[in-house]
N, CA, C and O atoms as CSV, one atom per row, in Angstrom:
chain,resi,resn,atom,element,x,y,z
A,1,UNK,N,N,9.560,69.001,44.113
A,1,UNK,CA,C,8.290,69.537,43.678
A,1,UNK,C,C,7.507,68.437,42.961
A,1,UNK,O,O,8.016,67.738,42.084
A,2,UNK,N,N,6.118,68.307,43.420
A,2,UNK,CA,C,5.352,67.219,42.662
A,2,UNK,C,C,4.798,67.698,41.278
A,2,UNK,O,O,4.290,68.760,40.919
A,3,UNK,N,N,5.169,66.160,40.430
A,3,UNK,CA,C,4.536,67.082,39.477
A,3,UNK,C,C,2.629,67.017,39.033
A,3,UNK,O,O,1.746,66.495,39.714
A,4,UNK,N,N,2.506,67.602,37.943
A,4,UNK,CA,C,0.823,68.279,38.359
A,4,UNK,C,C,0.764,67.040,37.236
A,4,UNK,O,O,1.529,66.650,36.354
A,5,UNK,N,N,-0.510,66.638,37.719
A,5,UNK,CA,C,-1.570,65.452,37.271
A,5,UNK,C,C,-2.102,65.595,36.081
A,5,UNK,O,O,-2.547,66.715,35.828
A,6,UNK,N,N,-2.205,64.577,35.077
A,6,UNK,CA,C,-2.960,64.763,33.838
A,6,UNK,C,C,-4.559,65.429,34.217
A,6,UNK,O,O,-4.924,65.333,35.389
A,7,UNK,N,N,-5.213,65.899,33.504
A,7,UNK,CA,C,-6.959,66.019,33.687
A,7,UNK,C,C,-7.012,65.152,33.644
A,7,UNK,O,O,-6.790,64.580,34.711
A,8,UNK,N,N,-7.236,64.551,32.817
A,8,UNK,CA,C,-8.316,63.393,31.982
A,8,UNK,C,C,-7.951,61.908,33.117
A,8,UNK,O,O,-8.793,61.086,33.478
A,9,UNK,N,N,-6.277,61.918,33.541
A,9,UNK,CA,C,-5.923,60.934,33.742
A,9,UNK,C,C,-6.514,61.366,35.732
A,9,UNK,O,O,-6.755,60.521,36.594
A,10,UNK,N,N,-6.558,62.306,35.830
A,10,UNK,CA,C,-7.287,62.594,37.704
A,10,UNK,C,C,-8.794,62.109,37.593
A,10,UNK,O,O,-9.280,61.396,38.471
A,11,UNK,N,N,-9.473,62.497,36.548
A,11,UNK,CA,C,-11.080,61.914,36.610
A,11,UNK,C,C,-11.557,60.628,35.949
A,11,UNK,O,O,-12.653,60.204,35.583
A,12,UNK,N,N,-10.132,60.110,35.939
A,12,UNK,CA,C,-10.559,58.568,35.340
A,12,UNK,C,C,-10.774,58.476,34.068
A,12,UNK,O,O,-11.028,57.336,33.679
A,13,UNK,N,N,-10.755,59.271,33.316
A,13,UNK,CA,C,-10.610,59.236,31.075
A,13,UNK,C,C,-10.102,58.398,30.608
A,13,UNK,O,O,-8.951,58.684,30.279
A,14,UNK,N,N,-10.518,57.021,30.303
A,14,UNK,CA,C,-9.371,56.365,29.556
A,14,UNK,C,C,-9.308,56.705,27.710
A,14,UNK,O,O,-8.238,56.860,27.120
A,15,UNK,N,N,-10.308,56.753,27.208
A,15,UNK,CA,C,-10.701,57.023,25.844
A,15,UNK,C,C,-11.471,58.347,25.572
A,15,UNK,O,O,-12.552,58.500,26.140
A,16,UNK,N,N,-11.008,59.285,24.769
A,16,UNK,CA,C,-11.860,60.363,24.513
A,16,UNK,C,C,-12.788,60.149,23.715
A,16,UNK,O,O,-12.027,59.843,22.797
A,17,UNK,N,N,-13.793,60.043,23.260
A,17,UNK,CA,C,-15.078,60.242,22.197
A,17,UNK,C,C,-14.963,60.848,21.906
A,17,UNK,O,O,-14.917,61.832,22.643
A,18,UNK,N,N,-14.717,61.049,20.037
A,18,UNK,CA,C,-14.650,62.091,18.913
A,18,UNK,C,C,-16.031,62.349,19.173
A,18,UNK,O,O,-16.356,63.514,19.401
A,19,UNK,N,N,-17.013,61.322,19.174
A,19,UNK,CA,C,-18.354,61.772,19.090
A,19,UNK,C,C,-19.436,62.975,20.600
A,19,UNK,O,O,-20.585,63.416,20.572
A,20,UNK,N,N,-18.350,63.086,21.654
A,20,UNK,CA,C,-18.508,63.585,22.425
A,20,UNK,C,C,-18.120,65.781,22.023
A,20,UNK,O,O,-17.142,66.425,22.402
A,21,UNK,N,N,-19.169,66.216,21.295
A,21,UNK,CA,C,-18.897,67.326,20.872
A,21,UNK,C,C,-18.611,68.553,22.171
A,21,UNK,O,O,-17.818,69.488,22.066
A,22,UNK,N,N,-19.376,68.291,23.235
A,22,UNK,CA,C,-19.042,69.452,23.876
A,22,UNK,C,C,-18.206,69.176,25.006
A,22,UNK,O,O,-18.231,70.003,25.917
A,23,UNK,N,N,-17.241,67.854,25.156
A,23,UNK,CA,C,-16.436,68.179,26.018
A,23,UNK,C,C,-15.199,68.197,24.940
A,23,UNK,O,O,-14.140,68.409,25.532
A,24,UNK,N,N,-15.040,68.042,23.590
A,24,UNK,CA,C,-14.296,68.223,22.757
A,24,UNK,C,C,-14.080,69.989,22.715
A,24,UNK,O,O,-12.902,70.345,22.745
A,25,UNK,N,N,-14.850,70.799,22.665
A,25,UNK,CA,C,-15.070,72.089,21.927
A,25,UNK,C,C,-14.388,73.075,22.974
A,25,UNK,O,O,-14.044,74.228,22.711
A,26,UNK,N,N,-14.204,72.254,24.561
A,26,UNK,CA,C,-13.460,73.191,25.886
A,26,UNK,C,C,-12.256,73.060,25.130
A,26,UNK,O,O,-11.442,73.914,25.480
A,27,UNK,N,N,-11.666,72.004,23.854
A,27,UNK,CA,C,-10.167,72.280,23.704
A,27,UNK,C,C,-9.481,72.879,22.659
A,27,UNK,O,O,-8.301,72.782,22.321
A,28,UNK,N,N,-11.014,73.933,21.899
A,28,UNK,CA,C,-10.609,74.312,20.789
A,28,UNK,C,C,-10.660,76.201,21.054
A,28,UNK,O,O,-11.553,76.798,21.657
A,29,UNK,N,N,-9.568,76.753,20.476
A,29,UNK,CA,C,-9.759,78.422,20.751
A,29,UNK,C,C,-11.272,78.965,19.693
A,29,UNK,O,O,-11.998,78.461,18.837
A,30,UNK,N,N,-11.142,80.151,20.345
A,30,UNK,CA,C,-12.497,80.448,19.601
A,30,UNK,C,C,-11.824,80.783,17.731
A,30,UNK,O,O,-12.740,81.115,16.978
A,31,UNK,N,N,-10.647,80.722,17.169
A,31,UNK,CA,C,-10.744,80.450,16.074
A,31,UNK,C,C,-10.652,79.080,15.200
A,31,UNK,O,O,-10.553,78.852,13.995
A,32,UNK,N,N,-10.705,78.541,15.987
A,32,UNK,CA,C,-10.831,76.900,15.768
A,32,UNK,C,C,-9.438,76.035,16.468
A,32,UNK,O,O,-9.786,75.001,17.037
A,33,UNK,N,N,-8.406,76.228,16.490
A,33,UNK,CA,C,-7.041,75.992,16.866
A,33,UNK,C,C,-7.322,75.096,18.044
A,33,UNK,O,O,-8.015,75.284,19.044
A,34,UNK,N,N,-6.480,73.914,17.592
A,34,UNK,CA,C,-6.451,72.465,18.871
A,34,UNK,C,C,-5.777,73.156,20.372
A,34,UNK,O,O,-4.659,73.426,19.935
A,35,UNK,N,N,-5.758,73.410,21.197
A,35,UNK,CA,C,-5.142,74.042,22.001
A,35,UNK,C,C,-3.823,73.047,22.515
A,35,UNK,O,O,-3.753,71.834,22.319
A,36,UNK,N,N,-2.729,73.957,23.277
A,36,UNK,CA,C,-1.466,73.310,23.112
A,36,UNK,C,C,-1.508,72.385,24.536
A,36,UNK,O,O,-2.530,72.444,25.221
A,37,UNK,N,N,-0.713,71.787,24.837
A,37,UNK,CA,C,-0.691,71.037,26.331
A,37,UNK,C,C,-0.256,71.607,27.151
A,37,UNK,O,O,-0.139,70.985,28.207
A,38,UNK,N,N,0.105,72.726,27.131
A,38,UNK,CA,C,0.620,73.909,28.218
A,38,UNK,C,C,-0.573,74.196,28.624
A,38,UNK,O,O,-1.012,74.229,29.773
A,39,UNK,N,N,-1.252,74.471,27.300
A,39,UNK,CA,C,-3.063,75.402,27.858
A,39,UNK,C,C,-4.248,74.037,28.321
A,39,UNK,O,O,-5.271,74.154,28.997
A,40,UNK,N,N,-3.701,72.837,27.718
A,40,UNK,CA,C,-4.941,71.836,28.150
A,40,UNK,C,C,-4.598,71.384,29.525
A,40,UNK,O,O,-5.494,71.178,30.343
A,41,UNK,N,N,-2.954,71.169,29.907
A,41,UNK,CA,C,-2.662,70.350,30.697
A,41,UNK,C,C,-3.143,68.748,30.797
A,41,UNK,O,O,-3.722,68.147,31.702
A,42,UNK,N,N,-2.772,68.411,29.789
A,42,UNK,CA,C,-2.906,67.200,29.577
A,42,UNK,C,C,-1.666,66.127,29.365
A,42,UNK,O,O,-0.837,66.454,28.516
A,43,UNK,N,N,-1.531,65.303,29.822
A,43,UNK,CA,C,-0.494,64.145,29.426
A,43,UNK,C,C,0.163,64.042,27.693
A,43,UNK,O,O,-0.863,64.247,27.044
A,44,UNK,N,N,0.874,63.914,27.054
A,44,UNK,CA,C,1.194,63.869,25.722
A,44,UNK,C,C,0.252,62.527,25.213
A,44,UNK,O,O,-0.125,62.472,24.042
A,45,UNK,N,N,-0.128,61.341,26.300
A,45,UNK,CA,C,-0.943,60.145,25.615
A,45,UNK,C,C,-2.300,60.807,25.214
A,45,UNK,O,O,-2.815,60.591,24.117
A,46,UNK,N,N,-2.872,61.655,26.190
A,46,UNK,CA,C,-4.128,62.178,26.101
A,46,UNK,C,C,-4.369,63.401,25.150
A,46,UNK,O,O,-5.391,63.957,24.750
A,47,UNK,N,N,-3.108,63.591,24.956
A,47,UNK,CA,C,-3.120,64.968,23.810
A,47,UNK,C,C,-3.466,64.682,22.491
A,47,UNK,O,O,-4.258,65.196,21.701
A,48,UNK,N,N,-2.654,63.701,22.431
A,48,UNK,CA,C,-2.772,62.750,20.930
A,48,UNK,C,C,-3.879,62.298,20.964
A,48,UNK,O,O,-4.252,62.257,19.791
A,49,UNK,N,N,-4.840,61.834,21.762
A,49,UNK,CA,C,-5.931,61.212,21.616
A,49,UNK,C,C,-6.610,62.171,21.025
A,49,UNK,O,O,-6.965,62.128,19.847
A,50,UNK,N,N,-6.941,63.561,22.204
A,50,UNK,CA,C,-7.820,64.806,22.260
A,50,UNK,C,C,-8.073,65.374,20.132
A,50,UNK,O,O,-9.048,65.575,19.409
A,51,UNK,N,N,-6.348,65.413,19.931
A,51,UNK,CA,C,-6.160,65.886,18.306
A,51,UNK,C,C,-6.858,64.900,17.324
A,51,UNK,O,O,-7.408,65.180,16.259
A,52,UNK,N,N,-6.737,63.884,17.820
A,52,UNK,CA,C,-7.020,62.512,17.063
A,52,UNK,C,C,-8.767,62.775,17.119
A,52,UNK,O,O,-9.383,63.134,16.116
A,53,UNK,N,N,-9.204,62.616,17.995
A,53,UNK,CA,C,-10.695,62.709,18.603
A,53,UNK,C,C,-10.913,64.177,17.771
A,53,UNK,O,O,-11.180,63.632,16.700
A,54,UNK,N,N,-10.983,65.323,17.519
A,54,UNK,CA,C,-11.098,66.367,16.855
A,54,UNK,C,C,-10.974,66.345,15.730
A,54,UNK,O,O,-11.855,66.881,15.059
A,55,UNK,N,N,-10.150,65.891,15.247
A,55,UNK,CA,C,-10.024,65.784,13.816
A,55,UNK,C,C,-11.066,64.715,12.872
A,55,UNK,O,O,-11.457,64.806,11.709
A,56,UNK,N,N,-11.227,64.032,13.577
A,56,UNK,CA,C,-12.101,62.704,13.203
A,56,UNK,C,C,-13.258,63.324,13.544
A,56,UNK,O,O,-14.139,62.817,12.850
A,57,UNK,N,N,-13.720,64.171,14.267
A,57,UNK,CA,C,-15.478,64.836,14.389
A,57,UNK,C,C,-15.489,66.036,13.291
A,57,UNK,O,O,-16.552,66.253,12.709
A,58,UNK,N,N,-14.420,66.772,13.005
A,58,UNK,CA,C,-14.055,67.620,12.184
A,58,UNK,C,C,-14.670,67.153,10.439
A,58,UNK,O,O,-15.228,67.778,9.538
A,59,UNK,N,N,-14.247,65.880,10.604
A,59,UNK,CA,C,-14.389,65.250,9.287
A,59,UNK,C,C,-15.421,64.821,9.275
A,59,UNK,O,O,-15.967,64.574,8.199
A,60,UNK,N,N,-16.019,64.595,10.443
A,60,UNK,CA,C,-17.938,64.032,9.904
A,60,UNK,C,C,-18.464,64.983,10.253
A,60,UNK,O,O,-19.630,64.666,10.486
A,61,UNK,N,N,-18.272,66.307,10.500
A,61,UNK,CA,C,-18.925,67.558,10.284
A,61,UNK,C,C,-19.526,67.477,11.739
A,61,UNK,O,O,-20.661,67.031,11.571
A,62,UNK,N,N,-19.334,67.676,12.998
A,62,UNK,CA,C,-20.258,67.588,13.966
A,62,UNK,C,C,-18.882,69.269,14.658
A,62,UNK,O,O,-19.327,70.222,15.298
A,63,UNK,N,N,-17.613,69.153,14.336
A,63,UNK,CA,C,-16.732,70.356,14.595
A,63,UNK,C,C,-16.274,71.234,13.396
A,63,UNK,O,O,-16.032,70.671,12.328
A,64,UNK,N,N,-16.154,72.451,13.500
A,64,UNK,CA,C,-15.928,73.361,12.188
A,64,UNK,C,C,-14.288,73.296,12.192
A,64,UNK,O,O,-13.569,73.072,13.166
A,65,UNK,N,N,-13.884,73.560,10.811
A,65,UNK,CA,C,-12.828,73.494,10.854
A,65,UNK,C,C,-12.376,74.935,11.466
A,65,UNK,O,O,-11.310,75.006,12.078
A,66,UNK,N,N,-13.154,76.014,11.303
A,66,UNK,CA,C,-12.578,77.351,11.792
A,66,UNK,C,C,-14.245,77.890,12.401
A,66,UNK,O,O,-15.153,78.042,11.583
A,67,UNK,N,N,-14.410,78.070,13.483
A,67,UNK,CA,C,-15.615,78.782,13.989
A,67,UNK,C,C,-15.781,80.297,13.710
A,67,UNK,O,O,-16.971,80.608,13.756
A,68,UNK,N,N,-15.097,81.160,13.482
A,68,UNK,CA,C,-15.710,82.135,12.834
A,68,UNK,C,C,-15.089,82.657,11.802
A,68,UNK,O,O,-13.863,82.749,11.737
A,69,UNK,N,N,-15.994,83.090,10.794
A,69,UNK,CA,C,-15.556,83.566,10.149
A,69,UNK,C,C,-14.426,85.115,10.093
A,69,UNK,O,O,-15.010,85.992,10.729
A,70,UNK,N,N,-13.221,85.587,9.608
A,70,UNK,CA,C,-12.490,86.712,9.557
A,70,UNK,C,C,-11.658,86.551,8.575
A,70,UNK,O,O,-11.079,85.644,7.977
A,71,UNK,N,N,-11.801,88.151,8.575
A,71,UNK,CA,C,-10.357,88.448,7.535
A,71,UNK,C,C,-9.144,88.992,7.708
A,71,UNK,O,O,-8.354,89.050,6.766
């Protein structure tokens, strides 16, 4: 059985841009949560990037740390 292809690594991604907000925001659930690599299907190199890249836009305020508010 072959195995299934990174995304990022099938359309040519070498570097993610933290500063790239809306292809960042396809990897966050709607309560803010980094999504897992089961649900991104992504490579573990590109995962680390993706968290890395989020967290660093997180911190210059361009991503919320939690998108909606609940109790």
């Amino acid at each position: 059985m072959a195995r299934k292809k990174c995304r990022l690594d099938r359309q040519g991604i070498k570097k993610i841009d933290w500063k790239d907000v809306e292809f960042l925001s396809q990897f966050i659930t709607p309560r803010g949560k980094i999504m897992s690599r089961r649900q991104t299907g992504l490579c573990a190199y590109h995962q680390r990037q993706l968290a890395r890249a989020i967290k660093r836009a997180r911190i210059m305020a361009l991503l919320p740390f939690v998108r909606d508010y609940y109790l």
